[in-house]
C-alpha positions in Angstrom: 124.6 92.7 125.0 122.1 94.0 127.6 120.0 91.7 129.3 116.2 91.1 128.7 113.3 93.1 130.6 111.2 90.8 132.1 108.3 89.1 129.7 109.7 91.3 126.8 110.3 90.0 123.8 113.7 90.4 122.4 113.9 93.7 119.6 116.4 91.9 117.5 117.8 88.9 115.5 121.4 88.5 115.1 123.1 86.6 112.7 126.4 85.4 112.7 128.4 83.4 110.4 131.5 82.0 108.5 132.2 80.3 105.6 135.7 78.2 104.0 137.3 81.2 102.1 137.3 79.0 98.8 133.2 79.3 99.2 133.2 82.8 97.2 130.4 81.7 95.3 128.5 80.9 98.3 129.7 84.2 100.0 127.8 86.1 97.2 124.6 84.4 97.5 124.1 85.0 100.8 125.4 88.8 100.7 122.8 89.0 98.4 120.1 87.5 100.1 121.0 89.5 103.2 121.1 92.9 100.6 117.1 91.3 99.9 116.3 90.9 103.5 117.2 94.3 104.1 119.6 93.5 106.8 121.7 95.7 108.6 125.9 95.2 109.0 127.1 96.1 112.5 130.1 97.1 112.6 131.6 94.8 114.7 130.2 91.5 113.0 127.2 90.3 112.0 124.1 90.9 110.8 121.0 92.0 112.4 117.2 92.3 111.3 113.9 93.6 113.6 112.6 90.4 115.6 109.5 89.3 113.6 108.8 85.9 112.6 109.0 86.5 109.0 112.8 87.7 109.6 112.9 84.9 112.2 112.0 82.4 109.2 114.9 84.0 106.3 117.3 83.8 108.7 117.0 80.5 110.0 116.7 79.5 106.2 119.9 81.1 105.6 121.8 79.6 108.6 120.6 76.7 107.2 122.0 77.2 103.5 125.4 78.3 105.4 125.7 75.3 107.2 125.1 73.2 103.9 128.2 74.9 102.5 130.5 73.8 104.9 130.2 77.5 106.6 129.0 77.9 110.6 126.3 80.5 111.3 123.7 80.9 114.3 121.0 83.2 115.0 120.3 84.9 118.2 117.6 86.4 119.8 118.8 90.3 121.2 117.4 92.4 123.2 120.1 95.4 122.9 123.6 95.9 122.2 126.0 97.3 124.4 127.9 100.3 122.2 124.2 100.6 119.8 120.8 102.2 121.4 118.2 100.2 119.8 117.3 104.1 118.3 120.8 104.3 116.7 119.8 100.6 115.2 116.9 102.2 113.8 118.2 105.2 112.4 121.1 103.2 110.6 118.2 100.8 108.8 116.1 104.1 108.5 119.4 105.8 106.5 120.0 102.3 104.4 116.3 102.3 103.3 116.5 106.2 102.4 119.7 105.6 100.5 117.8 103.1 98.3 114.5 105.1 97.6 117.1 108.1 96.8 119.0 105.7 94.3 115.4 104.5 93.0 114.3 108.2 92.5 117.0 109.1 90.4 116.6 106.3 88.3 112.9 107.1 87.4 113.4 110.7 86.7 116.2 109.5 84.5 113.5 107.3 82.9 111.0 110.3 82.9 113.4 112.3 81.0 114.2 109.7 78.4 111.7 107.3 77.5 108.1 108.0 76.8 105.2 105.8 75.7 105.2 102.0 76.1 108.9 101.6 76.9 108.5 104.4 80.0 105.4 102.4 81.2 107.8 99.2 81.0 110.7 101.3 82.9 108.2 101.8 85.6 107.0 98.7 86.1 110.1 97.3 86.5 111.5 99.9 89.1 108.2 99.6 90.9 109.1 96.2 91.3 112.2 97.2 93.4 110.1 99.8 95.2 108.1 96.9 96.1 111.1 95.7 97.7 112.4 98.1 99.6 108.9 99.2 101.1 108.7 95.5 102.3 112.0 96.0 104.4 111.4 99.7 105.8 110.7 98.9 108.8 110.9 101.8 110.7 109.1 104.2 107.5 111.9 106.2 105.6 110.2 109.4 104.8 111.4 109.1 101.6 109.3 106.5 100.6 106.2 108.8 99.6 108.8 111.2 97.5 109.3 107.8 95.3 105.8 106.6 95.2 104.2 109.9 94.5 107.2 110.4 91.4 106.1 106.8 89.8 102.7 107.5 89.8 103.1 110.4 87.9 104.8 108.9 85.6 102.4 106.0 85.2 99.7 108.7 84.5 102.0 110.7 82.7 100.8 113.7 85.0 103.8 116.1 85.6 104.3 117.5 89.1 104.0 121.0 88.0 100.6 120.3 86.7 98.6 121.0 90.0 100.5 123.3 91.2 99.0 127.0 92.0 96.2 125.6 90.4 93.7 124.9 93.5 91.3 127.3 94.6 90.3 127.4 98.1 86.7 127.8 97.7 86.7 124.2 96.6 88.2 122.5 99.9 86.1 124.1 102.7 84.7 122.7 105.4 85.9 118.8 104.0 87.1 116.4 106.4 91.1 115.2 105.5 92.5 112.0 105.8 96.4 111.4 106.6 98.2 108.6 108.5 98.4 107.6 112.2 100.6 108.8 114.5 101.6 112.0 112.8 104.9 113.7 112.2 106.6 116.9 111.6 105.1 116.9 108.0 101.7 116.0 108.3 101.1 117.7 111.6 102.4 121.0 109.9 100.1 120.6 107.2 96.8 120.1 109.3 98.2 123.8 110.2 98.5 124.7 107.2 95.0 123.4 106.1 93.5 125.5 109.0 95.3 128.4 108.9 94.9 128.7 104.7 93.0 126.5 103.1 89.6 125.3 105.3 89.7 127.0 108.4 86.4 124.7 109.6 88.4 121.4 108.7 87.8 117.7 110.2 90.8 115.4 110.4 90.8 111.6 110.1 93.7 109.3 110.3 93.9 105.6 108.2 96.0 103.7 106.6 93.7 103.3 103.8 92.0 107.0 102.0 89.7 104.2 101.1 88.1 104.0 104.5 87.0 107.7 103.9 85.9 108.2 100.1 84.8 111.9 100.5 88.0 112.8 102.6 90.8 114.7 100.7 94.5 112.5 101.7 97.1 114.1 102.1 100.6 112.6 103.1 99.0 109.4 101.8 101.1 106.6 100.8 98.7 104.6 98.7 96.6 108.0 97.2 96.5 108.9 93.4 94.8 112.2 94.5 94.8 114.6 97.3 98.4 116.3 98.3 101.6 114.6 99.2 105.5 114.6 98.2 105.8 115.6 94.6 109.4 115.9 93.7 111.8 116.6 96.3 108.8 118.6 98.3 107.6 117.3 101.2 103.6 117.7 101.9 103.6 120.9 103.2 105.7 122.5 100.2 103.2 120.8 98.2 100.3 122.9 99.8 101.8 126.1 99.5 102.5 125.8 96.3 99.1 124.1 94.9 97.2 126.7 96.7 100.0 129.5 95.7 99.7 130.9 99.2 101.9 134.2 99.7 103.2 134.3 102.9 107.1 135.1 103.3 107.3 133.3 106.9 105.8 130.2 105.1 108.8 129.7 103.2 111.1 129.5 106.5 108.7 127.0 108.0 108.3 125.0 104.8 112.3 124.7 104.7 112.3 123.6 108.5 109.5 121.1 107.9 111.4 120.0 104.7 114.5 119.2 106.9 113.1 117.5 109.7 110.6 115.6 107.6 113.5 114.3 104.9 116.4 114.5 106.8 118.4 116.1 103.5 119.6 118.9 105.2 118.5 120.3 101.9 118.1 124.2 103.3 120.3 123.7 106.3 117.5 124.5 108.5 117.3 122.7 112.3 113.9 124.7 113.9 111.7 121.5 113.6 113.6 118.8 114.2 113.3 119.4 118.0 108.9 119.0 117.1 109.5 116.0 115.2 111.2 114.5 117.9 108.7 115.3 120.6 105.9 114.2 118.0 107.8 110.6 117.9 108.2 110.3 121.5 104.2 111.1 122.1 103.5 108.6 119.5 105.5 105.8 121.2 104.0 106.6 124.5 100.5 105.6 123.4 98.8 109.6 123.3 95.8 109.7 120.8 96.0 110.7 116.9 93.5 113.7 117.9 96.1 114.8 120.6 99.6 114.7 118.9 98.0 116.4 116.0 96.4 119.1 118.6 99.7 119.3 120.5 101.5 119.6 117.4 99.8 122.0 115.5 100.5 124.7 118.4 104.2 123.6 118.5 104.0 124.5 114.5 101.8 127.9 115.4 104.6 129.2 117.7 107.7 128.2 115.3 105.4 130.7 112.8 105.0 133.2 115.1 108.6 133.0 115.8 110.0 133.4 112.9 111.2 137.6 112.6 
């Protein structure tokens, strides 16, 4: 482990244990409540969350409830790990917390498909429970988060995704003012481009984290919005716009497949042209640059991947 920078605070928490083998009981409770805390298994040993006091607090807590079994455990302050970029770190939780909304999509559209009424409200409440729970341990924003969340609002509705689709007229949306989230990505910086290129060529954008801070806004890529445009299905914002507005442009499709790829990280069309733009649009974002200007910057990074494409 690295040493610390000088009056930074330390980007990890390690915990490290052991417990008598004839403990199994115990060993299960506290692989579970790790599983709960979202915590991530090195592959050497131990366990490791994001330094924040509320991770600070379980894991003391825990070390605690070791040490009451007979077991040994300590936590640790880190501040990096010799064989594991503190990126790589984030990536791996980033991949656990996308396995889990995956697993949690495919159990709604199960539920979609075979309950309906009272019972499929019930389902949904239940699974939105564990959404709950998985959103409060993403800690570094899977993208697949607003897939799920935009899938069990539809089914609370008991909208279908197909519903809106091609069925937006243009002359409706001009000259509006749209509202997404700070510090855009791949996804949400293509779709300003989209919106301007297609859709309201005199367009304002706002960033919050609320759509609540601007009522007469239309969201898009919105985590907490029951209208405007977002992931529906296994479509990433931008699919959702091209199709909604039925926009006929055969270079679209190739962009829409590289925005898909970067933005979900599937691999689903096997295409790599954006992921270099959504790593340059992280990297402004960490170094402080303005909503207004990664969205500017962006949007001509996205402009010349069109004009690209033969």
């Amino acid at each position: 482990m690295n040493g610390a920078e000088k009056g930074k605070p330390a980007a990890w928490l390690l915990l490290v244990f052991t417990l008598p083998t004839a403990k199994a009981s115990a060993r299960v409770g506290v692989w579970r409540k790790l599983q709960r805390y979202g915590a991530l298994a090195l592959p050497a040993s131990g366990y490791v969350l994001p330094n924040n006091s509320t991770n600070q607090e379980r894991f003391e807590w825990l070390a605690t409830s070791i040490r009451s079994s007979k077991g040994q455990a300590a936590v640790a302050q880190v501040y990096s790990f010799d064989e594991l970029r503190n990126e790589q770190i984030e990536h791996m939780f980033t991949e656990s917390r996308t396995r889990e909304y995956r697993d949690l999509e495919k159990q709604l559209l199960r539920l979609a498909k075979g309950q309906k009424g009272d019972k499929a409200h019930a389902g949904v409440s239940r699974l939105k429970r564990r959404f709950q729970q998985i959103v409060d341990v993403d800690f570094f924003g899977s993208p697949a988060r607003a897939r799920v969340e935009h899938l069990w609002r539809q089914l609370e509705s008991g909208d279908g995704a197909a519903a809106t689709l091609g069925k937006n007229h243009v002359k409706d949306y001009l000259g509006r003012t749209w509202v997404t989230r700070p510090q855009p990505g791949v996804d949400r910086v293509a779709s300003a481009w989209l919106i301007v290129h297609y859709i309201d060529p005199q367009a304002k954008f706002a960033f919050a984290k609320d759509p609540r801070r601007h009522p007469d806004a239309v969201p898009f890529d919105m985590f907490s919005s029951s209208n405007g445009f977002g992931h529906v299905g296994n479509d990433c914002t931008f699919e959702t716009l091209v199709k909604s507005f039925a926009i006929k442009d055969p270079r679209l499709r190739i962009v829409a497949q590289a925005v898909h790829d970067a933005d979900l990280a599937d691999e689903h069309f096997g295409r790599s042209e954006a992921l270099g733009i959504d790593r340059i649009l992280e990297g402004w974002n960490r170094k402080g640059l303005s909503n207004e200007e990664v969205l500017s910057r962006g949007m001509e990074m996205i402009e010349g991947l069109y004009n690209g494409i033969r």
